[in-house]
matplotlib code that plots the C-alpha trace (Angstrom):
import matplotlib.pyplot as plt

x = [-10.8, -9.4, -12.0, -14.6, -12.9, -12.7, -16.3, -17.5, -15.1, -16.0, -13.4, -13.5, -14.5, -17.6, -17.0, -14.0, -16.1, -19.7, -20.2, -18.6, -20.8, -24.2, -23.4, -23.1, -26.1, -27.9, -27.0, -27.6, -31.2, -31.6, -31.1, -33.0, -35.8, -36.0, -35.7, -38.0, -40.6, -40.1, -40.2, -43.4, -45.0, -43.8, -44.2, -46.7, -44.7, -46.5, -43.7, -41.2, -43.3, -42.3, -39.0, -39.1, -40.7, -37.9, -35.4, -37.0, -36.5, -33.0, -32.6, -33.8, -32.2, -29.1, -29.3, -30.2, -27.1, -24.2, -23.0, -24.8, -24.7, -21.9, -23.4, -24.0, -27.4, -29.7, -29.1, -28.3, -31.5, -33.5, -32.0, -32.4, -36.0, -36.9, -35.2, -36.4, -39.5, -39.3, -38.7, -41.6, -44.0, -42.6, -40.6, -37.2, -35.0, -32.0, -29.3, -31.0, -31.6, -27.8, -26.9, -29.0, -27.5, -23.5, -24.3, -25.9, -23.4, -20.6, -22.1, -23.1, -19.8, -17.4, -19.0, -21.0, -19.6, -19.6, -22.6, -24.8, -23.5, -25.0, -28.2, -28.4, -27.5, -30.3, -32.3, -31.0, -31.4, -34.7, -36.1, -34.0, -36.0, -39.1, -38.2, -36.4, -39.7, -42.4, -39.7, -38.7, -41.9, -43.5, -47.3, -47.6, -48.0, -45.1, -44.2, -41.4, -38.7, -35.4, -34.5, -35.6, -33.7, -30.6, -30.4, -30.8, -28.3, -25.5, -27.0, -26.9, -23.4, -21.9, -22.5, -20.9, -18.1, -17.9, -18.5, -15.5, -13.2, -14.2, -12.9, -9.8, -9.0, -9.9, -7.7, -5.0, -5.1, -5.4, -2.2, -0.5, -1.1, -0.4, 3.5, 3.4, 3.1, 5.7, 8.3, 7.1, 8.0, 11.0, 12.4, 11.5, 13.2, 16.1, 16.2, 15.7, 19.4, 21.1, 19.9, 20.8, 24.7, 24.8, 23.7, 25.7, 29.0, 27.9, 27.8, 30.5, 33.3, 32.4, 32.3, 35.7, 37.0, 36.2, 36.9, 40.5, 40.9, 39.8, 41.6, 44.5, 44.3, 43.4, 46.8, 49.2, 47.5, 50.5, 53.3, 50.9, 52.1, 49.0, 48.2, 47.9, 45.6, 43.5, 43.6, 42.3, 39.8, 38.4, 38.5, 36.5, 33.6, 33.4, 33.1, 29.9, 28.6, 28.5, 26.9, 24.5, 23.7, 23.4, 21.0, 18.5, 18.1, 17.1, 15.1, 13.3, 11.5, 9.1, 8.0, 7.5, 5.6, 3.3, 2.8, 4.2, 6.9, 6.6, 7.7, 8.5, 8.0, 9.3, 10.9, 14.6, 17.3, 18.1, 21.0, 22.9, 21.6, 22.5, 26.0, 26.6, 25.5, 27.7, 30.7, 29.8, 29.5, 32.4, 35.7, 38.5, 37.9, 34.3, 34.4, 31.1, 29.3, 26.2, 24.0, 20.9, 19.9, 20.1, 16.4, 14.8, 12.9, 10.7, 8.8, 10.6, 11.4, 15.4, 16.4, 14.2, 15.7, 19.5, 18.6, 17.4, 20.3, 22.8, 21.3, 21.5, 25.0, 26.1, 24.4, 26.0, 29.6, 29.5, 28.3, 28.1, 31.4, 34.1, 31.8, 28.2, 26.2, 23.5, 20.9, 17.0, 14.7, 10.9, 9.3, 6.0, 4.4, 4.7, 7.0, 10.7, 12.5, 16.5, 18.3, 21.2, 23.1, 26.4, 28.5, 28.9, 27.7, 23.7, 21.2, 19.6, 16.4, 15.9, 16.7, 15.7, 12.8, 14.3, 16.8, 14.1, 13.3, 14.2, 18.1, 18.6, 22.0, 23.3, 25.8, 25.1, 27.2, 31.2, 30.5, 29.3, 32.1, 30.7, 29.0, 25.9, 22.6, 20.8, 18.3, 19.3, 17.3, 13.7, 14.1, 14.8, 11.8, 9.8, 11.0, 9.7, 6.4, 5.8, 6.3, 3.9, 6.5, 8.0, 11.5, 12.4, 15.2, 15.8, 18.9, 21.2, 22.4, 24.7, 25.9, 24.9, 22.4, 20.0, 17.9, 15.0, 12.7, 10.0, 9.5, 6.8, 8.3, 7.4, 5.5, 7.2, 10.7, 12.5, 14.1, 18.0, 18.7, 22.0, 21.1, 24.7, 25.0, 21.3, 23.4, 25.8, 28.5, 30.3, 33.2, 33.9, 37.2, 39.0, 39.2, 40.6]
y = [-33.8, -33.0, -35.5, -33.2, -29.8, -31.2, -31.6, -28.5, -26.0, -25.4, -26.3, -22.3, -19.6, -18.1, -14.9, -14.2, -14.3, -13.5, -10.5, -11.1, -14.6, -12.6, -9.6, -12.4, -13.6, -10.4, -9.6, -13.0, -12.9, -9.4, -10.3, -13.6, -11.9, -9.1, -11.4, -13.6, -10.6, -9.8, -13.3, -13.0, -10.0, -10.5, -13.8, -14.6, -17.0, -18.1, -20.3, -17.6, -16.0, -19.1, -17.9, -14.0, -14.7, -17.3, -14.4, -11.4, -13.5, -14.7, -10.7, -9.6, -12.2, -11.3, -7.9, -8.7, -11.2, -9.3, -8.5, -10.1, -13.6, -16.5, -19.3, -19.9, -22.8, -20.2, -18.5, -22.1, -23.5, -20.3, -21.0, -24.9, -24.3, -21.3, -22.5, -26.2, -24.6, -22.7, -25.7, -27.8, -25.2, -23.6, -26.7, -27.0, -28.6, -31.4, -28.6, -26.2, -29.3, -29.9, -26.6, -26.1, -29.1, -28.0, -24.9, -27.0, -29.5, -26.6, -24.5, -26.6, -28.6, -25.2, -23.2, -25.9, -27.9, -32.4, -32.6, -30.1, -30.2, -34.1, -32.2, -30.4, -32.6, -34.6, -32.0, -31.0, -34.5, -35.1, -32.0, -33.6, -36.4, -34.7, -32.8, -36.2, -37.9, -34.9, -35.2, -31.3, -30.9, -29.1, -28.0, -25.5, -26.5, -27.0, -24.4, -23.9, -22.7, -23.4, -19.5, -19.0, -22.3, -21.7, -18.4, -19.7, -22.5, -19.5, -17.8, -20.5, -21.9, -18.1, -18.3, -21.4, -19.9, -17.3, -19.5, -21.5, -18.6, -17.0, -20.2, -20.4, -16.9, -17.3, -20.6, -18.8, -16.0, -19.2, -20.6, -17.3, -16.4, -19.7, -19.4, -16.0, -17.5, -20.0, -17.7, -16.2, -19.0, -19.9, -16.4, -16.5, -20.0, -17.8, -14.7, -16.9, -18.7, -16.2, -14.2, -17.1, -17.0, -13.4, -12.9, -16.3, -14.1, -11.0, -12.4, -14.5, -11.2, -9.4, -12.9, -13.4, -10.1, -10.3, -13.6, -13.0, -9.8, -10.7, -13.6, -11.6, -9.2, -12.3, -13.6, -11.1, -7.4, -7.3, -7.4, -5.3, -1.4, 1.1, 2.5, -0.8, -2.3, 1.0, 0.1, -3.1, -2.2, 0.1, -2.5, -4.7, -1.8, -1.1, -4.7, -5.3, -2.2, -3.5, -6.7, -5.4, -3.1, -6.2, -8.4, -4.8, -4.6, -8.3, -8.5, -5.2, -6.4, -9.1, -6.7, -4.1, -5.9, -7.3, -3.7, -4.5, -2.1, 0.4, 3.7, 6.1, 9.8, 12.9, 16.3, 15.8, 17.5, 16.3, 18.1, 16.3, 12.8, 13.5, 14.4, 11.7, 8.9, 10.3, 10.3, 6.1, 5.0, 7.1, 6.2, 8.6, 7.8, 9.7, 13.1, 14.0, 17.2, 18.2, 21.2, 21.4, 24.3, 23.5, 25.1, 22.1, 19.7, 17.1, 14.5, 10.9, 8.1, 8.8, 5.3, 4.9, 8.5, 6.9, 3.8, 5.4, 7.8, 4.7, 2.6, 5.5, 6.5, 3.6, 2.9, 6.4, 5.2, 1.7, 3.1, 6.9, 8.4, 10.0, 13.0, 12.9, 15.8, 15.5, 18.9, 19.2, 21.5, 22.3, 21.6, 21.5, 23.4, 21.1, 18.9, 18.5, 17.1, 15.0, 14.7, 12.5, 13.1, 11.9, 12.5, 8.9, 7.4, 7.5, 5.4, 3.9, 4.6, 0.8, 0.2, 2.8, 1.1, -2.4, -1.0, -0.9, -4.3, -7.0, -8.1, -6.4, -5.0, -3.4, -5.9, -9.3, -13.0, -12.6, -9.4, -7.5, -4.8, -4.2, -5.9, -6.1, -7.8, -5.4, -4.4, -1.0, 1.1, -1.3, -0.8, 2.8, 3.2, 0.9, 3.1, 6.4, 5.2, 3.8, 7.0, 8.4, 10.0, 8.7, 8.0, 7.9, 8.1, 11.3, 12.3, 14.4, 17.8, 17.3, 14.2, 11.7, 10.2, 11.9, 10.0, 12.2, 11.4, 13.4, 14.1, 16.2, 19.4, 21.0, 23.7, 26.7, 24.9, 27.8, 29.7, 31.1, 35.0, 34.4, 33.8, 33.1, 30.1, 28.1, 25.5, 23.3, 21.5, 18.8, 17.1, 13.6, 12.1, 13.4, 13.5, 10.7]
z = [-7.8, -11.6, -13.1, -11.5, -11.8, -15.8, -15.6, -14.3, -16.9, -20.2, -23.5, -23.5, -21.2, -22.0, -20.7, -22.9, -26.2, -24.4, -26.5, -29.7, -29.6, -28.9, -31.6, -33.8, -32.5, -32.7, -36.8, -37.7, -36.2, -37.4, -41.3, -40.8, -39.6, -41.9, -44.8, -43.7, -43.3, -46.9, -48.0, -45.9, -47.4, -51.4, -51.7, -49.5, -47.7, -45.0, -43.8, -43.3, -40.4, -37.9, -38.6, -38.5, -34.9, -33.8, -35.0, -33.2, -29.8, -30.6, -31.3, -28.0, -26.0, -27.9, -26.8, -23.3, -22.9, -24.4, -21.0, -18.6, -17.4, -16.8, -18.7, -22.3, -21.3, -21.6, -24.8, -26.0, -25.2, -26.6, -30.3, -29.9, -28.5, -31.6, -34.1, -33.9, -33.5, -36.5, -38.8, -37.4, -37.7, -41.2, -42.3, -43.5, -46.0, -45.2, -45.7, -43.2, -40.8, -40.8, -40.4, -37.5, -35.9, -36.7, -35.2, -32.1, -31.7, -31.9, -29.8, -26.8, -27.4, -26.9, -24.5, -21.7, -19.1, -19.7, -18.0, -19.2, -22.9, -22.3, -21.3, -24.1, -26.5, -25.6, -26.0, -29.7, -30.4, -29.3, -31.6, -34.8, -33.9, -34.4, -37.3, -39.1, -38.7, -40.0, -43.3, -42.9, -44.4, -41.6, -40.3, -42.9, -46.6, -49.0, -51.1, -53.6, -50.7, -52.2, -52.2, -48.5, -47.1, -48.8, -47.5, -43.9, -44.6, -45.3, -42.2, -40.3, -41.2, -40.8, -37.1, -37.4, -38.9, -36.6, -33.5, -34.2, -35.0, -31.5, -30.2, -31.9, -31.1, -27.0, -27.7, -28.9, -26.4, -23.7, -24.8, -24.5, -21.5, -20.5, -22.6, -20.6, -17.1, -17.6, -19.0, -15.8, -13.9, -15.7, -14.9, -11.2, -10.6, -12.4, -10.9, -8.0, -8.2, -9.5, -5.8, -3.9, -5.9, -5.5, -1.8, -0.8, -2.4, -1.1, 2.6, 2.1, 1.5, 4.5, 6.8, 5.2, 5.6, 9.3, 9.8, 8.8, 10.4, 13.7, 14.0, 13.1, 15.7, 18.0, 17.0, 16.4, 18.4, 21.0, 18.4, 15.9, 16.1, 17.4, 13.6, 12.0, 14.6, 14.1, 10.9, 11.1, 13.5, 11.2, 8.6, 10.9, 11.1, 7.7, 6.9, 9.8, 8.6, 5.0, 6.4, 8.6, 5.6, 3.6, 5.5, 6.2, 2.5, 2.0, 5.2, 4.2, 1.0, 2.3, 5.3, 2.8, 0.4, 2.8, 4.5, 7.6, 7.8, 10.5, 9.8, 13.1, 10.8, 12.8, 12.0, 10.5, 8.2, 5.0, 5.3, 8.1, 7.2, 3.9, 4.9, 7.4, 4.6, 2.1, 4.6, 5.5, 2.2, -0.1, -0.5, -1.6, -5.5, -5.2, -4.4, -3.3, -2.8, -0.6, -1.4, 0.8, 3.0, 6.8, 7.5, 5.0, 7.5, 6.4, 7.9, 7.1, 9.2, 9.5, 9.7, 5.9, 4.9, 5.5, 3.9, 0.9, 0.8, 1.5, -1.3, -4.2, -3.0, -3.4, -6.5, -7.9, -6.5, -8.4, -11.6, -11.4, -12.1, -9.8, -9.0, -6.8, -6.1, -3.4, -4.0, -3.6, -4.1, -3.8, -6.7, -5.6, -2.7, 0.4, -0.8, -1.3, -3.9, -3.0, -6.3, -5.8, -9.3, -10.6, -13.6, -15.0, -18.3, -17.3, -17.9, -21.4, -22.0, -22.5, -19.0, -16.9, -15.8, -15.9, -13.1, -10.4, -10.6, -7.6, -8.6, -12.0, -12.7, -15.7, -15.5, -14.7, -14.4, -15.2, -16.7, -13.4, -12.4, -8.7, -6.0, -5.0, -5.2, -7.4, -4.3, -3.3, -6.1, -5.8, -2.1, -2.4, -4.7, -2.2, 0.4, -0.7, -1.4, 1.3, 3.3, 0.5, -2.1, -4.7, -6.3, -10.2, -12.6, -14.8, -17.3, -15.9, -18.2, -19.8, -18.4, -15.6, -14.0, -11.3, -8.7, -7.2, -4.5, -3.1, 1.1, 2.9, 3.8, 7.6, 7.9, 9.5, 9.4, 8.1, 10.6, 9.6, 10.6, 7.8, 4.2, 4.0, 6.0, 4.6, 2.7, 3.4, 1.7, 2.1, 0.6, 0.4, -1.0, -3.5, -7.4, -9.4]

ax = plt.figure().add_subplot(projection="3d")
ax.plot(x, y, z, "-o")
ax.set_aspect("equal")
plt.show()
């Protein structure tokens, strides 16, 4: 199966250098045939027509070919068939014979398949053959040519030239992409292990936590006074919840790249999701505050909504600051705009679009200060697209970083008789 796939590809791909090869083409014909015309018409040399003819086809085929077909045969066997023509009809001189045939052999070696540069070549061949045994001299009569056949030699070797340097560049640019999709590779099989290290300690501190807790309470609940075991308990929630979180997020990203997701969109309030998210996922060293007018509705799948919400709360909490603000506002007609902003350090402009990636984090290996897989911003990103917004980074005045994400308002939502109660706030935690 290789041996034949070898067979039936090219050393290089003809389409890559298609038109460069036929421009090429198309000059060198060009001059040819309009110094052959003079040669022609000054010094009445007859034997320069064979070749202004041979150069106004290679022209025109030229043209025709710069972007259109997938094989270089046919062009190939127009220059053999003219330009062999051309010498036994005008003749030619050893230096023009062997640059015909370097341009030949180069050609049909770089841009055809084994088996039909063996055609070819047989081909070529066979015409040398002819020419080789008429002596160069040719059907016309010999004239003092030395001028004319040296210029053709240069002609001929420049396409040559130029042949081979379109290889070497579609060479070089072969070899990079092929570098390209190995460093590709190589960082796959990385990003790869360092997910399976990450998500193996990620699940294993929640399993743990529970583990431990549970088996306490199994233990030790009767001689346990009523607060602690509340404690506990609540311990034991917040651990499932982080786990259950957990496994949504890395479940989530294969159903969303293959579009498979189903999203359930209906009329809900930013507001109260907004509110009951932060509440879940801060602690008391975030204080957090929610600004969004009750009467905002949108249509969003509220399960997606949280999850997004979840993942860029959290996001802010690890590396945001002490302070969140959760605001929005309608920045174009139709749809609303969630800006989940914090007052931490912000974002580089180096990385800002690096962070959206599948397990980046700021901080990676011993150096990482938080948890986490580095899945909650691609999958909030994924998120909002999907339900046909979108979700991106901005700086945040005069310090901070703001996450903003874009849902469909509903029409008609806004229905409040007191202008005083259309936004809510809501505190969570308190300041360091």
């Amino acid at each position: 199966m290789e041996q034949h796939l070898s067979a039936a590809r090219a050393p290089i791909e003809y389409g890559a250098i298609r038109s460069s090869f036929h421009g090429v083409r198309a000059v060198t014909a060009a001059v040819i045939g309009i110094v052959a015309v003079l040669f022609a018409v000054i010094d009445s040399a007859t034997y320069a027509i064979p070749y202004a003819i041979a150069a106004v086809i290679v022209f025109v085929d030229a043209l025709y070919r710069r972007n259109r077909g997938d094989s270089a045969a046919p062009p190939l066997l127009i220059d053999i068939t003219v330009i062999a023509s051309a010498m036994v009809i005008g003749g030619a001189s050893p230096s023009v014979q062997v640059a015909a045939l370097a341009y030949g052999i180069a050609a049909i070696s770089l841009l055809l398949p084994a088996r039909q540069t063996g055609i070819l070549m047989a081909y070529a061949l066979a015409w040398a053959a002819i020419i080789m045994a008429m002596g160069g001299s040719g059907l016309m009569s010999a004239q003092d040519r030395g001028a004319f056949d040296g210029f053709l030699t240069i002609m001929l070797l420049i396409n040559v030239a130029a042949l081979m340097s379109g290889a070497t560049r579609n060479l070089l640019q072969a070899q990079d992409r092929q570098q390209k999709l190995l460093d590709q590779e190589r960082r796959s099989v990385e990003v790869k292990n360092e997910f399976v290290s990450m998500v193996s300690h990620e699940l294993r501190t929640p399993i743990t936590g529970i583990s431990g807790f549970a088996e306490t309470l199994r233990d030790h609940w009767r001689d346990l006074p009523p607060s602690e075991v509340d404690e506990f308990l609540t311990i034991l929630r917040g651990e499932s919840d982080h786990l259950a979180n957990l496994v949504e997020d890395i479940l989530v990203i294969p159903r969303l790249d293959a579009g498979q997701l189903r999203f359930h969109l209906e009329q809900v309030s930013v507001s109260e999701i907004a509110s009951s998210v932060a509440e879940m996922v801060l602690d008391d060293s975030t204080t957090a505050e929610v600004d969004l007018p009750i009467y905002v509705r949108v249509w969003s799948d509220p399960v997606r909504l949280r999850q997004i919400l979840r993942n860029l709360m959290e996001n802010a909490r690890k590396y945001g600051g002490n302070e969140l603000y959760i605001s929005g506002e309608e920045r174009r007609e139709g749809t609303y705009t969630v800006i989940v902003a914090d007052n931490g350090s912000g974002i580089a402009e180096a990385d800002q679009d690096r962070i959206f990636e599948h397990f980046e984090q700021l901080s990676k290996g011993d150096a990482r200060l938080e948890q986490g897989v580095g899945l909650g911003l691609p999958i909030a990103r994924k998120l909002a697209r999907a339900m046909g917004g979108d979700l991106w980074y901005e700086d945040r005045f005069p310090v901070g970083a703001a996450f903003c994400f874009d849902l469909d308002m509903v029409k008609d939502a806004k229905e409040v008789s007191d202008p005083v109660d259309t936004n809510v706030g809501v505190e969570v935690g308190a300041d360091r």
